[in-house]
Phi, psi and omega in degrees: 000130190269141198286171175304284171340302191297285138008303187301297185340329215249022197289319169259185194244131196255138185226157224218117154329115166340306156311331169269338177272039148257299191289348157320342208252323193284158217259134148341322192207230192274121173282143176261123176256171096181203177310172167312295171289307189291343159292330196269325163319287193301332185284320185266355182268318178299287164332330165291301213312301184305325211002083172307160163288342199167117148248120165231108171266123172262149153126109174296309156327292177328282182293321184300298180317270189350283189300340132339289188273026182110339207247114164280097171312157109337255193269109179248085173289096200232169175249354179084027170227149182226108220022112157024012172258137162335135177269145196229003174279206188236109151282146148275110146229079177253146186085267187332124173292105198267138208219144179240122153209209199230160192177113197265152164287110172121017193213163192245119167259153189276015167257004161291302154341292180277003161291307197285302190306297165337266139022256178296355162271341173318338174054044186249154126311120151219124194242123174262132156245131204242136178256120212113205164214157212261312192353304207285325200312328165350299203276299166013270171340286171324308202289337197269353195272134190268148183319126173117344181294172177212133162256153179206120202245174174220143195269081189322131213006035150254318185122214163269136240187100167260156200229114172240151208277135199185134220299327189301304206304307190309337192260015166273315211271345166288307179301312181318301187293325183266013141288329179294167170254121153291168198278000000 
């Protein structure tokens, strides 16, 4: 559960440097490498294996693999695009509460932000189709996932990037955010 403080973060809409989206491409917890299938495959076998208290899957790719290989996420966040192209897969998201919101690229806004946090504390299926791009909504997530959770992003032609939830991982994700400039 993210703390007042955590919350507090998201007060303004946070826009993000060229320089923190470079250092974002470097991966948050474990990258699972290879191809597309065979990471997300392998991403969705650790994950059964570990069984977290909560998965939050980014990612159109990301959750449609999970779900694919067995893994229903909790919580799924996508923009319906994959590198910056329309995503042309299948979400299942029967049973998910579907929540829309909006969020421009390269910025954490703060009713994107309180959605996601929302989102993962509801302990619902719930899939944000987010207008815009979803990418940055992660560390949202992160700060909101309780010790045992797991997030799973996917790393463009890298592979898949599991984040398990934990005070180090949450105080990586507070130094990130708190480079961005707020508005």
């Amino acid at each position: 559960m993210p703390s007042k403080s955590d919350r507090q973060i998201f007060s303004r809409p946070l826009y993000f440097s060229e320089e923190l989206k470079e250092r974002l491409r470097q991966p948050l917890g474990i990258l699972i490498g290879g191809d597309l299938e065979g990471s997300s495959k392998r991403a969705a076998e650790e994950i059964k294996r570990s069984r977290p208290t909560m998965v939050v899957a980014v990612g159109d790719v990301t959750s449609s693999s999970l779900i694919n290989h067995g893994v229903r996420p909790d919580v799924v966040i996508i923009d319906g695009r994959y590198e910056r192209r329309i995503f042309s897969g299948e979400h299942k998201l029967e049973g998910y509460e579907i929540r829309n919101v909006r969020n421009p690229a390269g910025v954490i806004i703060p009713e994107a932000a309180e959605a996601v946090m929302d989102a993962v504390e509801s302990r619902k299926r719930v899939a944000i189709l987010v207008d815009g791009e979803e990418d940055l909504l992660a560390l949202p997530a992160l700060l909101a996932l309780s010790d045992g959770g797991v997030l799973a992003y996917g790393q463009p032609k890298k592979g898949c990037v599991l984040v398990w939830a934990s005070e180090q991982t949450r105080k990586k994700a507070r130094e990130l955010l708190a480079r961005a400039t707020p508005a």
